[in-house]
N, C-alpha and C positions, 0 to 999 in steps of 0.2 A: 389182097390188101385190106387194110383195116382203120377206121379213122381212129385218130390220136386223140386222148380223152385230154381236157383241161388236168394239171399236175396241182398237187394240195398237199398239205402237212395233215397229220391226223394227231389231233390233243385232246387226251381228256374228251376221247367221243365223237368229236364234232372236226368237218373236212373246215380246213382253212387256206383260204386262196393268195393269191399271191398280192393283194390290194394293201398299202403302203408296206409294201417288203421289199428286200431287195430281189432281184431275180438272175436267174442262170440261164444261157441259150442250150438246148439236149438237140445234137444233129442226129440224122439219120446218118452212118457211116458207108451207108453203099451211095451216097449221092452227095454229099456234104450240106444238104440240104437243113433248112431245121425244121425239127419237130415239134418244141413247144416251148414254153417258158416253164423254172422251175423255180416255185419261191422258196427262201430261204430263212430258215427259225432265224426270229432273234432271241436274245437274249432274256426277255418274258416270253419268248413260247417257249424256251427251254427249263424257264423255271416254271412254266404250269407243270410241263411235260413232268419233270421232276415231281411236283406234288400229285402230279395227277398216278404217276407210277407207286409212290408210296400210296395212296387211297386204295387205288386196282388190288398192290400187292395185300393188303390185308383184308380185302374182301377174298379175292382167288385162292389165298390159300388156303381159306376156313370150304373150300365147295370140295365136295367130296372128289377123288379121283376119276371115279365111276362118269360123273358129270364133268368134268373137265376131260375123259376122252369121251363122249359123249360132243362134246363141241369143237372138238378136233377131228372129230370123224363127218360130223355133219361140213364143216371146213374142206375137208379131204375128195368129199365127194362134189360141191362146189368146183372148185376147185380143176375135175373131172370135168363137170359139167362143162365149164367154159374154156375145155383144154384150146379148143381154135383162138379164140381171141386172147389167150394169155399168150400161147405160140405167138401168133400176128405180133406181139408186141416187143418180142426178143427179139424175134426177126428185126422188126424198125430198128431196136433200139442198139442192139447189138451186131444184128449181120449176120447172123451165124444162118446155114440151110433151116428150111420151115420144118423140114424130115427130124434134125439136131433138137430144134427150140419143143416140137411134141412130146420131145423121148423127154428134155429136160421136164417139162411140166408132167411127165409121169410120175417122174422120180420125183417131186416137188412134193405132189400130193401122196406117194408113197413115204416119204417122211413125216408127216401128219399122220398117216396109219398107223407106221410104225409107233411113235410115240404118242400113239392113245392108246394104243393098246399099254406097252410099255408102262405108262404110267401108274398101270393100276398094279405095278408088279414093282415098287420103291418097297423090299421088304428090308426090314431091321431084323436083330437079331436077340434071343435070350443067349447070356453068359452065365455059365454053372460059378454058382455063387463058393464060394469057403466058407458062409455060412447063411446054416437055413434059412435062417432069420431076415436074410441079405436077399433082394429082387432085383440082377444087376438086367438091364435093356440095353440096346442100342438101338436110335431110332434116327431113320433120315428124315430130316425135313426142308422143306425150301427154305435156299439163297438165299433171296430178297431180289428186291427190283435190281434186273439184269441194262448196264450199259454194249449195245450190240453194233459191230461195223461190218457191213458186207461191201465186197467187191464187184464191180461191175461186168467178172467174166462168167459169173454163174448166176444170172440175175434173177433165177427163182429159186434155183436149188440151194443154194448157199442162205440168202432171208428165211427160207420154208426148215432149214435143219435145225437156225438159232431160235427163230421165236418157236416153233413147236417143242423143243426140246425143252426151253426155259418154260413155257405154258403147262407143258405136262409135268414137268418136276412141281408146279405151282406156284411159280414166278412171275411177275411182271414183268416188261420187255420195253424200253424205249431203244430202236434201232434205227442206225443211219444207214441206209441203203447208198451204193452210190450214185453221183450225182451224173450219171451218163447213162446210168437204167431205172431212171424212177418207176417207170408207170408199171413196169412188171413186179415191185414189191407195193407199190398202190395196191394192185390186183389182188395180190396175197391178202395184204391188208384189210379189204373189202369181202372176200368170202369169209375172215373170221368174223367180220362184223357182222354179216347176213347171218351166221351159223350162228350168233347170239352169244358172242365174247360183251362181256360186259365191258362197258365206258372204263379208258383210264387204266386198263392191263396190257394194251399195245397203243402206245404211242408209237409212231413214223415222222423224222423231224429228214431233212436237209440242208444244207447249207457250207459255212466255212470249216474246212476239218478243224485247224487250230481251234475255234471259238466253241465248236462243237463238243470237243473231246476233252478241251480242259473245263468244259462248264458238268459234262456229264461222268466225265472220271474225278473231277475235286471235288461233287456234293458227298457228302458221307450217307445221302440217302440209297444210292447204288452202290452193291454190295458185291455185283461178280460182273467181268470184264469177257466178251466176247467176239474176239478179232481173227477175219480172213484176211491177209495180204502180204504187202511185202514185209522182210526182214527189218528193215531199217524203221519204219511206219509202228511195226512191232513192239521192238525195242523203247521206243520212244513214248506208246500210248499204255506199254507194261512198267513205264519209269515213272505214271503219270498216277498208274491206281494203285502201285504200290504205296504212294503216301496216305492212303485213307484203307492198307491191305484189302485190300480187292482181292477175293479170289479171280483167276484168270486162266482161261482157255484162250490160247493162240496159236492159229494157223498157219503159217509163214510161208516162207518161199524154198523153192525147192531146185534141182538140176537131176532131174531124173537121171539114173544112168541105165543102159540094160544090157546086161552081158547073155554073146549070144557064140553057144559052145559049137567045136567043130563038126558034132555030130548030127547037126540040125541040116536038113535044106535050106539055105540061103534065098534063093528063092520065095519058099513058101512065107518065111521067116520077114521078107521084106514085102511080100501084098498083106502080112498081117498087122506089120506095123504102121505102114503108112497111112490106113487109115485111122489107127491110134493116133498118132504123131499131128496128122492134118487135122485132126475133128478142132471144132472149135478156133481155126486158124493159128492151132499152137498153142493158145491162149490161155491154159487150164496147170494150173499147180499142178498137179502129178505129168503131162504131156512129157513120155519118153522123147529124152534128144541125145545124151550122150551114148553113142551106139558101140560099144566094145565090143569087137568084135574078133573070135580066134580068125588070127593069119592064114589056115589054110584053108578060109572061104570066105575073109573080109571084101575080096575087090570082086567077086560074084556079088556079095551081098549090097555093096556100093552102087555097084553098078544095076541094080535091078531094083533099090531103093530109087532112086534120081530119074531112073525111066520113070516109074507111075510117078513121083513125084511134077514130072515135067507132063505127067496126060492128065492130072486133074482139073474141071473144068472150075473154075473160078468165076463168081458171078455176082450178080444179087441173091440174095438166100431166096426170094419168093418165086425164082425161076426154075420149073420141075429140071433141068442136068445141071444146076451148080451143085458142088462137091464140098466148094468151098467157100466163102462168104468173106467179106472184108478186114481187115481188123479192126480195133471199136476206136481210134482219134488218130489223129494225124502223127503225133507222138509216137504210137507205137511202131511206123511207117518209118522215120528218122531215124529209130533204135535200130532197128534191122537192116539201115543200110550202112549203120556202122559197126554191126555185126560183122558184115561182107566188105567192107573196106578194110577194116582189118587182115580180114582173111587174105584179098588180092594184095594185102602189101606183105605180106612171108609168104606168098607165092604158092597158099594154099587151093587147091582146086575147087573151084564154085560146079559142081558136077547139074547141079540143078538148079532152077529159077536164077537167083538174085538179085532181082531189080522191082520197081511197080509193076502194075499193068492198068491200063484203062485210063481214060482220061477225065473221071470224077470218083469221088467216093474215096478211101482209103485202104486200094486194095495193094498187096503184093504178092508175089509169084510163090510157090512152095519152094525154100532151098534145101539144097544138101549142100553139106562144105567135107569132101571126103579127104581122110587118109589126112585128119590135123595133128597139128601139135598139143601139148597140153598148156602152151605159154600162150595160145592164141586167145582171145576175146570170147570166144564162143564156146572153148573148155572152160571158161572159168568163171563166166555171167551167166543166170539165167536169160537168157531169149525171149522167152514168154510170147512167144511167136509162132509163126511157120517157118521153123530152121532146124534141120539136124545136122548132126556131127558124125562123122564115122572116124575110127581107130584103130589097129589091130592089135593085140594080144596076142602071146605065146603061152600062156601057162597061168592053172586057174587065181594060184598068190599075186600074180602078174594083175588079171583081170578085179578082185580083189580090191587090191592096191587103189586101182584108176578107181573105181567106184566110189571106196572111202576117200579120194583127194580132197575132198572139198567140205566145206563146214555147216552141209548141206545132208539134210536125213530124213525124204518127205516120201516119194515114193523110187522102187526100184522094180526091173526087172529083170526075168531069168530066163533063159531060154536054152534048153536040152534035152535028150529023153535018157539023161543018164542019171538016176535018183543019185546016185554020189556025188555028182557035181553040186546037184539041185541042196541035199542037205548041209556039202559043206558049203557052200555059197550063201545061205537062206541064214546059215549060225552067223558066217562073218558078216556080212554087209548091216552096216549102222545106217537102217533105215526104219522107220517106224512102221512101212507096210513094204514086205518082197510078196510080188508077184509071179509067179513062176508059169510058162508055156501060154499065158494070158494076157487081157490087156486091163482089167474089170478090177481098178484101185478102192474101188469105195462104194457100201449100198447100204440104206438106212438102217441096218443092224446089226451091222461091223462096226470096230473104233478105225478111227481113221485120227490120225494124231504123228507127228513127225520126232525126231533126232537134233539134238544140235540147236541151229541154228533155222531148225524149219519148226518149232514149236515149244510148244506148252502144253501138256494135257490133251485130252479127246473128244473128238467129235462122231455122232453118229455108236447107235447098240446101247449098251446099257452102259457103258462109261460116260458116252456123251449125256446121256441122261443125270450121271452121278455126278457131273462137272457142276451144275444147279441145284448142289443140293449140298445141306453140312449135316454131319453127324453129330449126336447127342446121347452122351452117353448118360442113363439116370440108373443111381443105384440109391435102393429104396428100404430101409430098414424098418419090419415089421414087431412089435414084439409081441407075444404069444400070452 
């Protein structure tokens, strides 16, 4: 365990505490206990915030690439350095195993690698002019000051992909973390500062989403939109910067499906998924749940999901055999059991978990809901849980079909050693990332970007890098 640091705004530089602001209670989710207080911008700290991002932006972009990964890499290693106490702080704040929250802060700080290197690789391009005379270029340059919203199921990976992306393209960043994982984008926050990010290129504000996201999506000083969460949140906050055209990268919401062919062990097929399915208690945009699976090995594969399902040990994350960790608010707890009351009223089979467990904190059981309907609550919501679905399937158009139902295209999987299935599978599914015989949806130099109704543009590789940056095309006439 680890003490819980005082929670602060970062503006224009300078940590600001919570003394005349309003404030927010952050619980610990395995106790219901609280963790601290969180203060909340107002309305003048969002307009420094704003001015202080316009100053950052026109200093940051004039520093050479070289030294802005140069400060992303000293960051990266930081970062490294305090992977225990960053871990300690998911763990509190989130719940997840202490084993889950170290692998996140690897990847955390592999994003920062990534994108120093990267950055010194924004190349333009010469175009062969139709006449000599003519010097046509294309050249990328940065954005401008970036408006950034992360969510609270990836509380370093998700802050660590935006602000370093927008940092290396040569951006400024004011981002709202959310307000159930501060202190692990504090943390962030604080090794850029140590690495020698200049005052006023990352702002850290918190508080009321409304207040927050119409003060920082209507300034015309923020110039690109960068959003992980739900569809609907989405929608609303891409309605909000389109009046000032905001460029915009958004993340959305997903219903993973993974079609799993006859030719596989069932078996082996369900101890590789479950711990895909359980990481993070569900909790994670790509988490495979919709299990389509061919009928003449679906109730082997059912029934051997909902076993380990029902042997994972559930716990506090800081304890060495939890498997699995709480979910992060009481909220998420209530969703899941109207996931399952659905299910027992069409007389669906709850094959594993369904209920709480424990009597503090916000834990629930790992489910399986086998052999559903597609009318049921749980084919047709994301979960965003510890919940799977299983289904059978006859035939690959069949499997297909389920996949594409929904208006949902974030991650998918495949599962078969048959390459003809795998390629015609991998052409039809309307998903931004298929995953095939795997569970490994996203690494900092892949795009990672959804279909439909799960996005906007890309995150992560050289797209996501290209998403903070506008083209400029100069043709330049010489005469001889």
């Amino acid at each position: 365990m680890i003490d819980y640091p005082a929670l602060k705004l970062l503006i224009d530089g300078k940590w600001r505490c919570g003394e005349g602001r309003t404030t927010e209670t952050v619980l610990n989710p395995s106790t219901g206990g609280i963790l601290g207080e969180l203060p909340h911008a107002t309305e003048a700290d969002l307009d420094e915030a704003l001015a202080s991002s316009a100053r950052g932006f026109e200093q940051w972009r004039r520093v050479s690439a070289l030294e802005r990964g140069a400060i992303l890499q000293r960051a990266a290693a930081l970062i490294a350095e305090r992977r225990e106490m960053i871990a300690g702080l998911i763990t509190l704040e989130l719940g997840k195993p202490i084993a889950e929250s170290r692998a996140e802060v690897d990847t955390a700080a592999g994003m920062f690698i990534w994108n120093a290197e990267e950055g010194r690789r924004a190349y333009g391009r010469v175009i062969p002019s139709r006449n000599r005379a003519v010097q046509q270029i294309a050249v990328r340059e940065p954005l401008g000051p970036i408006a950034a919203f992360a969510p609270w199921n990836a509380p370093a990976i998700t802050p660590a992909r935006k602000i370093s992306s927008a940092l290396a393209a040569g951006c400024s960043i004011i981002i709202k973390p959310a307000e159930e994982t501060p202190a692990t984008a504090l943390a962030i926050a604080a090794a850029l500062e140590d690495a020698g990010l200049p005052a006023g290129v990352l702002n850290v504000v918190f508080g009321n989403p409304a207040l927050v996201s119409q003060k920082l999506l209507g300034s015309p000083m923020t110039r690109g939109l960068t959003f992980t969460g739900s569809t609907g949140i989405g929608k609303q906050l891409g309605a909000l910067a389109v009046q000032t055209m905001k460029k915009m990268t958004l993340e959305l919401g997903g219903h993973a499906p993974v079609l799993i062919f006859g030719d596989v062990d069932p078996e082996a097929a369900a101890i590789s998924a479950v711990t895909a399915k359980f990481r993070n208690s569900g909790q994670v945009c790509t988490s495979p749940t919709r299990f389509f699976v061919h009928e003449s090995i679906h109730d082997r594969f059912a029934a051997k999901l909902s076993e380990l399902a029902d042997g994972i040990v559930v716990g506090d994350g800081f304890a060495p055999t939890t498997k699995m960790g709480p979910l992060a608010h009481a909220r998420r707890i209530e969703s899941m059991e109207r996931f399952v009351d659905d299910a027992r009223s069409r007389n669906i089979a709850v094959s594993a978990g369904g209920g709480r467990c424990g009597n503090q904190g916000f834990f629930f059981r790992p489910t399986v809901l086998s052999d559903v309907d597609q009318a049921c609550m749980a084919s047709n919501v994301e979960p965003f849980g510890p919940l799977a679905v299983t289904a059978p399937f006859s035939t690959l158009d069949d499997a297909v079909r389920l996949a594409n139902r929904l208006p949902f295209g974030l991650a998918s999987y495949v599962m078969t050693h048959d390459m003809r299935n795998a390629s015609a599978v991998t052409e039809a599914i309307q998903s931004g990332n298929v995953i095939v015989n795997h569970w490994q949806a996203s690494l900092p130099e892949t795009p990672f970007g959804g279909y439909k109704d799960s996005g906007i543009g890309s995150e992560g590789g050289i797209e996501g890098l290209q998403e903070f940056q506008t083209l400029k095309y100069v043709s330049q006439f010489s005469r001889s």
